[in-house]
C-alpha positions as CSV (number, residue, x, y, z in Angstrom):
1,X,0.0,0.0,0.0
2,X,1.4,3.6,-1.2
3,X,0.5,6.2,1.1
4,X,0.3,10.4,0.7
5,X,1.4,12.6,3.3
6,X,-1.0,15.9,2.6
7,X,0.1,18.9,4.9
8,X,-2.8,21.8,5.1
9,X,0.1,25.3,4.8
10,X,-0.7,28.6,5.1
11,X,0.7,30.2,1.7
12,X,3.4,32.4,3.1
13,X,7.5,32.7,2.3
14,X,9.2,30.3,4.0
15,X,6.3,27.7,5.4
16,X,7.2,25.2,2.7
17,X,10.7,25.1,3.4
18,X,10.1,24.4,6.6
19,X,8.6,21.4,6.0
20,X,11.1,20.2,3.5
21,X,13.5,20.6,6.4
22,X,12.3,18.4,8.8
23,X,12.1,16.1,6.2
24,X,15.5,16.4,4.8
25,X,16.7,16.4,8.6
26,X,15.3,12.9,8.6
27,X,17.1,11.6,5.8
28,X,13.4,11.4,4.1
29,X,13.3,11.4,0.1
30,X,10.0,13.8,-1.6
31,X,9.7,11.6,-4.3
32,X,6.8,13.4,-5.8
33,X,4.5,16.0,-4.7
34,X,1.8,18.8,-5.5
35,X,1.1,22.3,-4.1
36,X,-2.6,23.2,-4.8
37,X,-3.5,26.5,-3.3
38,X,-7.6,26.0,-1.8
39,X,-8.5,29.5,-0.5
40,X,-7.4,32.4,1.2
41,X,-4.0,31.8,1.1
42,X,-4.1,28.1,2.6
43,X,-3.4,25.0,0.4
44,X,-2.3,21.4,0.7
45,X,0.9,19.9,0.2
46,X,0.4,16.4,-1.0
47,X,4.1,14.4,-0.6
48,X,5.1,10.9,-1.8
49,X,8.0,10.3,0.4
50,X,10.2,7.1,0.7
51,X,8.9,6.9,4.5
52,X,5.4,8.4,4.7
53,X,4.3,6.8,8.4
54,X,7.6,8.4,9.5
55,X,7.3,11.9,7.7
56,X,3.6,12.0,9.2
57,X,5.1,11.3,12.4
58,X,7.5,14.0,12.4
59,X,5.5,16.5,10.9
60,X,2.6,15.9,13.4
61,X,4.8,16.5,16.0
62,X,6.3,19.4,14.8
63,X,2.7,21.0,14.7
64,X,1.8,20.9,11.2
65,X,-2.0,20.0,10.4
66,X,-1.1,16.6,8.7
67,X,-2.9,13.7,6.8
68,X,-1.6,10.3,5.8
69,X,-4.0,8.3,3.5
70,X,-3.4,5.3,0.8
71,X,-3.4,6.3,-2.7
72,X,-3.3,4.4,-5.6
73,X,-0.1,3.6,-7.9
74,X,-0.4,2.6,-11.5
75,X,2.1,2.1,-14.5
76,X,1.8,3.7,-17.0
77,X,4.3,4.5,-20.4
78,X,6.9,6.9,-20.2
79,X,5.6,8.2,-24.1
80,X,3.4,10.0,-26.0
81,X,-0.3,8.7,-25.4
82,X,0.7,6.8,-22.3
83,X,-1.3,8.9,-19.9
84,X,-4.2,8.7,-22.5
85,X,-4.0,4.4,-22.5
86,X,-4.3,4.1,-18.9
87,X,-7.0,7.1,-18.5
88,X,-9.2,5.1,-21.2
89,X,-8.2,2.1,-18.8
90,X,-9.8,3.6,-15.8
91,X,-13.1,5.1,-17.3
92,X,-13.4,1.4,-18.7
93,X,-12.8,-0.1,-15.3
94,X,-15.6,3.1,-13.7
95,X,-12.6,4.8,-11.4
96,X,-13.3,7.8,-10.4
97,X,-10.7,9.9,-8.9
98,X,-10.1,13.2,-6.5
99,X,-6.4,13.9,-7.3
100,X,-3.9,12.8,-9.3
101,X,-0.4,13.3,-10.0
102,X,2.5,11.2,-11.4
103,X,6.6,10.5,-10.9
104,X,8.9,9.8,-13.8
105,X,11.1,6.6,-13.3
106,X,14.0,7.9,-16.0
107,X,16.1,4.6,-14.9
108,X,13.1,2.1,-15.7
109,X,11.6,3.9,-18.6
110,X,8.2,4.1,-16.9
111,X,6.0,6.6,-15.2
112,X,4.1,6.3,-12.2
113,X,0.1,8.1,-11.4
114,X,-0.8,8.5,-8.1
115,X,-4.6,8.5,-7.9
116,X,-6.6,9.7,-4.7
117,X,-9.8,7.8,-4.4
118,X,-12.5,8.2,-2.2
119,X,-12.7,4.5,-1.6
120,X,-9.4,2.8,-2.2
121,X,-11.4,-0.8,-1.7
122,X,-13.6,-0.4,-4.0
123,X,-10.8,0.8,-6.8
124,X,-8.5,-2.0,-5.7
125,X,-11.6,-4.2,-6.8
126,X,-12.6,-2.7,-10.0
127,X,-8.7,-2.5,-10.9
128,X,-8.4,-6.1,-9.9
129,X,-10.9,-7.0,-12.1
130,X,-10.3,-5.4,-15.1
131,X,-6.5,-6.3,-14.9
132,X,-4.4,-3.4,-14.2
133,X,-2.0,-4.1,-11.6
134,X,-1.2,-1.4,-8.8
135,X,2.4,-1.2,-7.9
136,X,4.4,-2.6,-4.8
137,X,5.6,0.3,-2.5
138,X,9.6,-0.6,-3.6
139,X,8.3,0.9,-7.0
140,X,6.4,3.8,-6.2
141,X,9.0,4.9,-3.5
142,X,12.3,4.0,-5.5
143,X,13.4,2.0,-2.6
């Protein structure tokens, strides 16, 4: 199972790098992540991190407003049309998803998207079933 750390930050100069820091202070590797800005100069930080229980853990005790949750990894080709292919793959299979985002994997040719689903059991199922295999954490985080 992947999992997301999302971090709700206030939108000022320096709050981002200060939660790089205490990650980088860890030793723990961003391996992907997406700034969206919500409203009134908050937004959430959504990391994929090579140790996501222990980045939660650190950042929850450092005060931040912090959220660990499974996403969804899937394959899909590092080339033109690849994203397309496995988007036709999921409308066939009836996933729906809240967020999305993806990591390049320039050693293994491939490319990775991260899906946030509202019910990761159900997806796992419908996945399962239409054959499209969800990557093992070693993947996803590069270990």
């Amino acid at each position: 199972m992947a999992y997301e750390v999302s971090v709700f930050l206030e939108n000022k100069i320096g709050h981002f790098e200060r939660v790089t820091a205490i990650l980088r202070d860890a030793g723990i590797n961003i391996r992907s992540m997406n700034l969206a800005n919500i409203s009134h100069g908050w937004g959430i930080l959504n990391l994929l991190a090579d140790q996501p229980e222990e980045a939660y853990r650190l950042l929850s005790e450092k005060g931040n407003s912090v959220a660990l949750r499974e996403v969804i990894a899937l394959e899909m080709k590092d080339e033109a049309g690849g994203l397309d292919e496995l988007l036709l793959k999921l409308a066939k299979a009836g996933i729906h998803f809240d967020n999305a985002y993806s990591r390049l994997l320039a050693d293994k040719k491939m490319a990775i998207l991260i899906l946030e689903v509202s019910d990761v059991i159900e997806a796992r199922e419908r996945l399962e079933k239409n054959g499209i295999v969800i990557l093992e954490d070693s993947i996803v985080y590069g270990n």
